[in-house]
C-alpha positions as CSV (number, residue, x, y, z in Angstrom):
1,X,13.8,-26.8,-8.0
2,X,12.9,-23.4,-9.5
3,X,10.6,-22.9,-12.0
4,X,10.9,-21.3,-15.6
5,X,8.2,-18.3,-15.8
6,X,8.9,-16.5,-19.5
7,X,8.3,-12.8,-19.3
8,X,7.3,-10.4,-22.3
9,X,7.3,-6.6,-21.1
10,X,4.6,-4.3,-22.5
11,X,7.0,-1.9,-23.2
12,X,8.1,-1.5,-26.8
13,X,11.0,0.2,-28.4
14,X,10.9,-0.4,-32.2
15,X,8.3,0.3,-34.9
16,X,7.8,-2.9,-36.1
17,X,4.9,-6.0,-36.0
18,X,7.8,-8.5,-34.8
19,X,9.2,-6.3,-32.2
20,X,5.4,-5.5,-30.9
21,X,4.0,-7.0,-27.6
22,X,1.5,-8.9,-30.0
23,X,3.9,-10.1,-32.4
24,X,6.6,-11.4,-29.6
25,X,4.1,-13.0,-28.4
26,X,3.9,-14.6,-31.4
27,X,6.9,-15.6,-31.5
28,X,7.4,-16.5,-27.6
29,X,4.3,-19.4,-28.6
30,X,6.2,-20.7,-31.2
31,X,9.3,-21.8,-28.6
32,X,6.9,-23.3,-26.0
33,X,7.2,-27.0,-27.6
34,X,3.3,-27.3,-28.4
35,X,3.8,-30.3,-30.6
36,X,5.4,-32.0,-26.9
37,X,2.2,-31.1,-25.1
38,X,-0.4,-31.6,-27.9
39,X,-1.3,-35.0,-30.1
40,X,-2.2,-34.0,-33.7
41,X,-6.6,-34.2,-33.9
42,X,-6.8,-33.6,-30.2
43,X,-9.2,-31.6,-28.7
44,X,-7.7,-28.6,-26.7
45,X,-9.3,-26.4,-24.6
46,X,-7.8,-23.1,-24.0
47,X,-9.6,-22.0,-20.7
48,X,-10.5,-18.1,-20.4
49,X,-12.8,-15.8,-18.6
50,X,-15.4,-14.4,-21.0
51,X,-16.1,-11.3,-18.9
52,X,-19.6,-10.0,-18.1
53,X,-21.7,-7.0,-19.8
54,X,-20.3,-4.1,-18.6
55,X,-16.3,-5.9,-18.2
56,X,-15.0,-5.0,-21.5
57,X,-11.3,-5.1,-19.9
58,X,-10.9,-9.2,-20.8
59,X,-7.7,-10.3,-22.8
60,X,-8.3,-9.1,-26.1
61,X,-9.3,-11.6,-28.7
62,X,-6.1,-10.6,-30.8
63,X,-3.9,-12.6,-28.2
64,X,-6.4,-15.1,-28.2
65,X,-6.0,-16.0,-31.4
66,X,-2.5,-16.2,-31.8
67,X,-2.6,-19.5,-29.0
68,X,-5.5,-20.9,-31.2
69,X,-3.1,-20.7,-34.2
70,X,-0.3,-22.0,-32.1
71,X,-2.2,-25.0,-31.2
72,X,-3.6,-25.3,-35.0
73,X,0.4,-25.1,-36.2
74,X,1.1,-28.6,-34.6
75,X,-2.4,-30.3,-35.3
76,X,-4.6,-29.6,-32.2
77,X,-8.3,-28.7,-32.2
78,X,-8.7,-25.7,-30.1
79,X,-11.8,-24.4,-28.7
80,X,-12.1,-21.4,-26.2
81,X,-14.3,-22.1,-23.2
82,X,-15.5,-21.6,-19.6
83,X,-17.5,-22.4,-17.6
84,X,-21.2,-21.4,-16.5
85,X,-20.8,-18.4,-14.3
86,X,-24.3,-16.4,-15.4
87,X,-26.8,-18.5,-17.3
88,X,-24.8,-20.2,-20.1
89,X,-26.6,-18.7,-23.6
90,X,-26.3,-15.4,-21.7
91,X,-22.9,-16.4,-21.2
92,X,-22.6,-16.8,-25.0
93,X,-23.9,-13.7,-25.9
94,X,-22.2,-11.5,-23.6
95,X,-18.8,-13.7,-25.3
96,X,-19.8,-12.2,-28.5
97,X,-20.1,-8.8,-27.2
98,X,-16.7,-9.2,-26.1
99,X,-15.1,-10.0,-29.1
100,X,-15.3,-13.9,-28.6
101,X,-16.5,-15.7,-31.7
102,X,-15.3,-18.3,-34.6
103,X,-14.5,-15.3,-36.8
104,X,-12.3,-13.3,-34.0
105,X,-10.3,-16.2,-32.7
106,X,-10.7,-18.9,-35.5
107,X,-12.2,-21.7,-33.1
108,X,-15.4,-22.2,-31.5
109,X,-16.2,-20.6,-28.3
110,X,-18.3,-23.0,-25.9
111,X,-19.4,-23.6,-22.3
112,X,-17.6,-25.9,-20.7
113,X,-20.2,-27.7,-19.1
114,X,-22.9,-27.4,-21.8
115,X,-25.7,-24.8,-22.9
116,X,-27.6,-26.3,-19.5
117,X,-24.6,-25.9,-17.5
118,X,-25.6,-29.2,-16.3
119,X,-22.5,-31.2,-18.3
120,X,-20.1,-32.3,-15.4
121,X,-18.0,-35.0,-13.3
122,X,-18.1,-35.0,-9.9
123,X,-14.6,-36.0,-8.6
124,X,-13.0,-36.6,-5.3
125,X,-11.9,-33.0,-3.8
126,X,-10.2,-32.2,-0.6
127,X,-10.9,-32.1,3.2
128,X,-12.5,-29.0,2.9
129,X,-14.8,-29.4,0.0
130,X,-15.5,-33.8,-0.8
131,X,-16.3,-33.8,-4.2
132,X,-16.3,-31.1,-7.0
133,X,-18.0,-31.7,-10.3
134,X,-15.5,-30.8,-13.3
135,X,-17.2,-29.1,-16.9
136,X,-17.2,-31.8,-18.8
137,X,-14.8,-30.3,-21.8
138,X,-12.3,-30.1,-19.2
139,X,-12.7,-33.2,-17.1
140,X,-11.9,-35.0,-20.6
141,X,-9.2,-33.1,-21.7
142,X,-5.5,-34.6,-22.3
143,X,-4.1,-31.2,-22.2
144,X,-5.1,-27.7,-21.5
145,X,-3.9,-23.7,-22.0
146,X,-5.2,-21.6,-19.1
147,X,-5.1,-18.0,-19.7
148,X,-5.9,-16.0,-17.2
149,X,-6.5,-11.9,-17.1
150,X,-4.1,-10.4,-14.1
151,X,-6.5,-8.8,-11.7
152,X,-7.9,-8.0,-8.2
153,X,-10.5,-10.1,-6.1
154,X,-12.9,-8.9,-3.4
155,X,-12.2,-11.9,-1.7
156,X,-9.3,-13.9,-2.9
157,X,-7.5,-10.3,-3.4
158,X,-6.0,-11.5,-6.6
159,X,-7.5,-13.2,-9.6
160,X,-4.8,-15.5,-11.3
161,X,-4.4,-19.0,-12.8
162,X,-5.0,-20.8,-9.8
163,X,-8.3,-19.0,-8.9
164,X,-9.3,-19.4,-12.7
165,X,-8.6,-23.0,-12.2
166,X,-10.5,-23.2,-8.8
167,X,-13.5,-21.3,-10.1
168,X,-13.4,-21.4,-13.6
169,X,-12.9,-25.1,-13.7
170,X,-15.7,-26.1,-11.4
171,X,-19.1,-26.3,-12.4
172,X,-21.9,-24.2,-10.3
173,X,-23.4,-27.5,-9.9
174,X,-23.9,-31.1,-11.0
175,X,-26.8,-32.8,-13.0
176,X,-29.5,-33.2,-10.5
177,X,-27.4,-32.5,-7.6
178,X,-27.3,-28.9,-5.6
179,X,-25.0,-26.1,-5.5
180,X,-22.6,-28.2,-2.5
181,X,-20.5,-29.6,-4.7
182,X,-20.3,-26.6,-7.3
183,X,-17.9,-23.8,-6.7
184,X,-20.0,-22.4,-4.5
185,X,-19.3,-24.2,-1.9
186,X,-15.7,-22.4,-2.0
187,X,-18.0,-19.6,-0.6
188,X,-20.0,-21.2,1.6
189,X,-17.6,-23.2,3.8
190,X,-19.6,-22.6,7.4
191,X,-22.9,-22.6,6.8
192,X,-26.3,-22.7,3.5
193,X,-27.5,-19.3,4.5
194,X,-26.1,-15.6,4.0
195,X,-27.4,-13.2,7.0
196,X,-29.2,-10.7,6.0
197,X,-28.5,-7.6,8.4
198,X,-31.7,-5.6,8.8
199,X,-30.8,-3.0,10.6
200,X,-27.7,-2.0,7.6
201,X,-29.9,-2.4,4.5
202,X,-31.4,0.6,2.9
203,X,-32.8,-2.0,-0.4
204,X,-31.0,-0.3,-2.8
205,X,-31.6,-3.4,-4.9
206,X,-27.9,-3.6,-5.8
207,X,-28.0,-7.4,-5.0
208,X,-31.0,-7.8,-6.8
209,X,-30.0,-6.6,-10.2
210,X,-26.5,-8.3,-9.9
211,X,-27.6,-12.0,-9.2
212,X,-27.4,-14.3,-12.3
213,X,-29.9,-16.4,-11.2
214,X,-32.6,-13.8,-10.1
215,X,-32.3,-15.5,-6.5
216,X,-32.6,-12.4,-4.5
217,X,-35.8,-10.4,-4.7
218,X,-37.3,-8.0,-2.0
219,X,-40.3,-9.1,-0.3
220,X,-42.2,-6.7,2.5
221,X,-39.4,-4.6,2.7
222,X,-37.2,-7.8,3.1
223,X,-34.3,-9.1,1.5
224,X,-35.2,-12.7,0.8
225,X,-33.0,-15.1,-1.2
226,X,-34.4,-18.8,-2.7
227,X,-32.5,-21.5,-1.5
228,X,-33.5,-23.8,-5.0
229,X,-32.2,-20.8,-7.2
230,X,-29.1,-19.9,-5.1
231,X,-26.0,-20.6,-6.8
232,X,-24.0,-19.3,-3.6
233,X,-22.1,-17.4,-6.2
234,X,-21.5,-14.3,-3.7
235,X,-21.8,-11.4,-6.0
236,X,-24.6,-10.2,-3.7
237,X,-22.5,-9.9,-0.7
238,X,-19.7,-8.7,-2.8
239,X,-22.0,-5.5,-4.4
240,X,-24.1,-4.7,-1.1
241,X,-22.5,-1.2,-0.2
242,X,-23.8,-1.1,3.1
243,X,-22.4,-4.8,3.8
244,X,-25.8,-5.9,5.2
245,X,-25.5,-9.1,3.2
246,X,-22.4,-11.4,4.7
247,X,-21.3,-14.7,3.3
248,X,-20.6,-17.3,5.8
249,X,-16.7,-18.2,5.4
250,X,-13.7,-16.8,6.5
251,X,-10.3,-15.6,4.3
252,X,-8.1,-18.5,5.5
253,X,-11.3,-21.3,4.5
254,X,-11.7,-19.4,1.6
255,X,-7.9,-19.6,0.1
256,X,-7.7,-22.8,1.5
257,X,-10.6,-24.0,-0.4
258,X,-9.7,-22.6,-4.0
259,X,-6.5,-24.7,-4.0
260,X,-8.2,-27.5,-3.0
261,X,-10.4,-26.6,-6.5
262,X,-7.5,-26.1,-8.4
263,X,-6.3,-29.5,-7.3
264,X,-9.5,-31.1,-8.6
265,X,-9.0,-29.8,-11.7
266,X,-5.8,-30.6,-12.1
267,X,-6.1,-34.5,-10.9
268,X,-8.2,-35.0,-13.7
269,X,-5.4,-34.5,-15.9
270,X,-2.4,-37.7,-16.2
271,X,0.7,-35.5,-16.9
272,X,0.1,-31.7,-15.7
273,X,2.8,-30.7,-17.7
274,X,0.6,-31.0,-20.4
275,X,-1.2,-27.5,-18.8
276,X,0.4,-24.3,-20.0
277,X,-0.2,-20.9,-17.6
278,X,-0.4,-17.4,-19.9
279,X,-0.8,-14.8,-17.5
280,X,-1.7,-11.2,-19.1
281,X,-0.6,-8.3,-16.8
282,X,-2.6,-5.8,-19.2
283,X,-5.3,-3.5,-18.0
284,X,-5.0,-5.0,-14.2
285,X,-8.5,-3.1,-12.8
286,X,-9.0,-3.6,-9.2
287,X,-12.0,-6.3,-9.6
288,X,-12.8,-9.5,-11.3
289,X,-14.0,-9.9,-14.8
290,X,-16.9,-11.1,-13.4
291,X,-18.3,-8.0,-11.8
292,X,-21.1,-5.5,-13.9
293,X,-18.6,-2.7,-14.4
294,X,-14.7,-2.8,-15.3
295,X,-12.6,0.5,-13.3
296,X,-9.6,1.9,-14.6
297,X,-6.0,0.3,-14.2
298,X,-4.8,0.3,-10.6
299,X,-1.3,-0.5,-11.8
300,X,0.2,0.0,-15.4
301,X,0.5,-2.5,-17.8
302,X,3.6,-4.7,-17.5
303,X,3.4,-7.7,-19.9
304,X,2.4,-11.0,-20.5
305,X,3.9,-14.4,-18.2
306,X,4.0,-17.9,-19.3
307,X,4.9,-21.1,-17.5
308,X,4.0,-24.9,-16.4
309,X,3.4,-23.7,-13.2
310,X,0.5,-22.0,-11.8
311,X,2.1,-21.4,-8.3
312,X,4.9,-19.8,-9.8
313,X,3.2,-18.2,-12.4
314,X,1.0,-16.6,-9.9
315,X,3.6,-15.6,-7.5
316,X,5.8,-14.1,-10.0
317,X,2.9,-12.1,-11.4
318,X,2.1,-10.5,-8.3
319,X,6.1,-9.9,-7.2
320,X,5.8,-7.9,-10.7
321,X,2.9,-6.2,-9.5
322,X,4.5,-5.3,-6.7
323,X,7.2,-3.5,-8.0
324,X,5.0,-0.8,-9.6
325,X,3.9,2.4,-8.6
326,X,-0.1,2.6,-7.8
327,X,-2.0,4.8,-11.1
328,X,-3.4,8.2,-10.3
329,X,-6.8,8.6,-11.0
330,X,-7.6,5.3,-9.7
331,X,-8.6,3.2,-6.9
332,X,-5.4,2.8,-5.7
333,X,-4.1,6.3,-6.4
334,X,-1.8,7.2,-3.1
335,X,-1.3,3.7,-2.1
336,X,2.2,2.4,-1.2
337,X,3.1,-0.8,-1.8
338,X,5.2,-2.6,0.5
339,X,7.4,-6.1,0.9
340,X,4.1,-7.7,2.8
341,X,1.7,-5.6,1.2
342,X,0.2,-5.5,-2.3
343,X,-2.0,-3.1,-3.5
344,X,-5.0,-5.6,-3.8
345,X,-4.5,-6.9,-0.4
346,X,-4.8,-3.3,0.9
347,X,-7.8,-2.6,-1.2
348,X,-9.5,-5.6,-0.4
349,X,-8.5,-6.3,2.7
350,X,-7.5,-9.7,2.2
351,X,-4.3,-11.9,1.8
352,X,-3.4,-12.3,-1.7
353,X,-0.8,-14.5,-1.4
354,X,-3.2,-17.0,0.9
355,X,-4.2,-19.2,-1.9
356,X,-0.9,-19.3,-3.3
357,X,0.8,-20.9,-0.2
358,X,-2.0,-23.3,0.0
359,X,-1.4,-24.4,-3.5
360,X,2.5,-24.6,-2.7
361,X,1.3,-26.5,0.2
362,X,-0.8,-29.0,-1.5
363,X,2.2,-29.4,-4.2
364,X,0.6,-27.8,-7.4
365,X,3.7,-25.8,-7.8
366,X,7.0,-24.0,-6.6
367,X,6.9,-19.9,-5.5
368,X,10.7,-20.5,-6.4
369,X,10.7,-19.5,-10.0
370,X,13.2,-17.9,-12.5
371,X,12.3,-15.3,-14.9
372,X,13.5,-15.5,-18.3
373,X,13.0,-12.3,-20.6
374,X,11.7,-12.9,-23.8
């Protein structure tokens, strides 16, 4: 069975609010059956990235607010959240810098699993990982909107809804338990320890001033990282230009493991198609909101994608992707795109479609979908 991915192009012809990307958005919202999917005084969490200092290429907070109105049309109580991925009142603050507030979006903005970031569920996961422990304002959660900003990934080459499921919606850790059954175990899959190679390192102190947790310091001309304050996030590895820090996975562990996340997640919830998927394709940068610094575009913008289905949703938003021509000026200026390769798997050097597979192998959706132009 195929499933139903709405499309809105970026492209606009007419010189009017209703026939703007913002306002047919607007109006798209308003067909997607809300009052089906939400119970009037429920609680609703509308699951975002809130970008980092320096990534000011998020979804703007104008789009954000037309869901939270959507969801307050029918009697819902939204609040836009994540969970910890820097220290969670940093986490806050950079939120506000980025335009995420009560006053911009007309809900409160919270982390998901507490101002400690130590709020969470641990749950049964799969082979891979054993147990995950879900952010509390998800794990009790009837229903769910998961927007997700349309980008590239170092290592999962794309960043969609299933990765914002998989790493958004697990915690870094559980109350008085370590970082093995927080996301970053996705990361570290074959091994506790990164290897630090000696003989590459020039200590630029890249990975220093990058790690959230202030893990990695230099010590006698050594690269040394605390086991206790290690949240095996990665960005180390991911920011060391010389590579002399390496993460111990591998790609197919690694894509394997964040659909076995997403499927965490999504257990916790009775009846998934209570979850709506609202992919922007807008400002698609080669890296992950995440990261210090936001680059230009690699690709133009091409619109806006929503569906109860994160596998098709993804699937469909990289298809689009695909059919673009690389931006000049950028990262990808001169790259060609072909049928089996997308310009994020060529910059990265990694499969993007890897974690989409193993989501449509573990059943959380369909890459058979139908686009319907909106």
């Amino acid at each position: 069975m195929m499933a139903k991915v709405h499309f809105l192009s970026a492209r606009v012809y007419k010189w009017e609010y209703k026939h703007s990307l913002l306002g047919r958005f607007e109006t798209l919202l308003k067909k997607m059956e809300f009052d089906k999917r939400i119970r009037e005084g429920e609680l609703i969490p509308i699951k975002t990235h809130f970008g980092s200092e320096g990534a000011n290429q998020t979804i703007k907070p104008s789009f954000i607010r037309k869901i939270v109105e959507a969801v307050k049309a029918v009697g819902g109580k939204p609040f836009v959240t994540d969970s910890t991925r820097i220290q969670p009142y940093e986490y806050l603050e950079v939120a506000n810098q980025n335009g995420y507030n009560f006053s911009s979006l007309g809900a409160p903005v919270i982390i998901a699993d507490g101002i400690f970031g130590n709020d969470s569920v641990t749950v049964k996961a799969g082979e891979l990982l054993g147990e995950v422990c879900i952010p509390s304002a998800v794990y009790d959660a009837h229903s769910m909107i998961v927007i997700s900003h349309f980008k590239g990934h170092i290592q999962a080459g794309i960043g969609g809804a299933i990765k914002n499921l998989a790493m958004g919606g697990v915690s870094y850790h559980p109350r008085g338990g370590d970082w093995k059954k927080g996301r970053g175990r996705m990361h570290f899959l074959i091994g506790d320890k990164m290897k630090w190679i000696k003989e590459k390192c020039n200590l630029c102190k890249t990975c220093v001033n990058i790690c959230p947790t202030d893990a990695v310091s230099v010590e006698d001309e050594k690269i040394v990282v605390s086991d206790k304050d290690c949240w095996r996030c990665g960005r180390c590895s991911r920011v060391c230009p010389k590579e002399a820090l390496i993460v111990p996975q591998t790609d197919i562990l690694f894509h394997k493991s964040l659909a076995e996340g997403a499927k965490a997640v999504l257990d916790t919830f009775k009846d998934k198609k209570k979850i709506l998927y609202i992919n922007f394709l807008l400002d698609i940068q080669p890296e992950c909101d995440c990261m210090s610094v936001c680059d230009v575009p690699v690709i133009q913008n091409i619109g806006i994608l929503v569906g109860e289905d994160p596998v098709a949703i993804d699937k469909a938003s990289l298809d689009l992707v695909m059919k673009e021509k690389t931006l000049p000026s950028s990262l990808a200026e001169g790259i060609e795109q072909t049928r089996d390769q997308d310009v994020f798997s060529i910059l990265h050097k990694k499969n993007s479609k890897g974690h989409i597979q193993e989501a449509e192998n573990l059943e959380l959706g369909t890459q058979k979908y139908e686009i319907v132009e909106s």
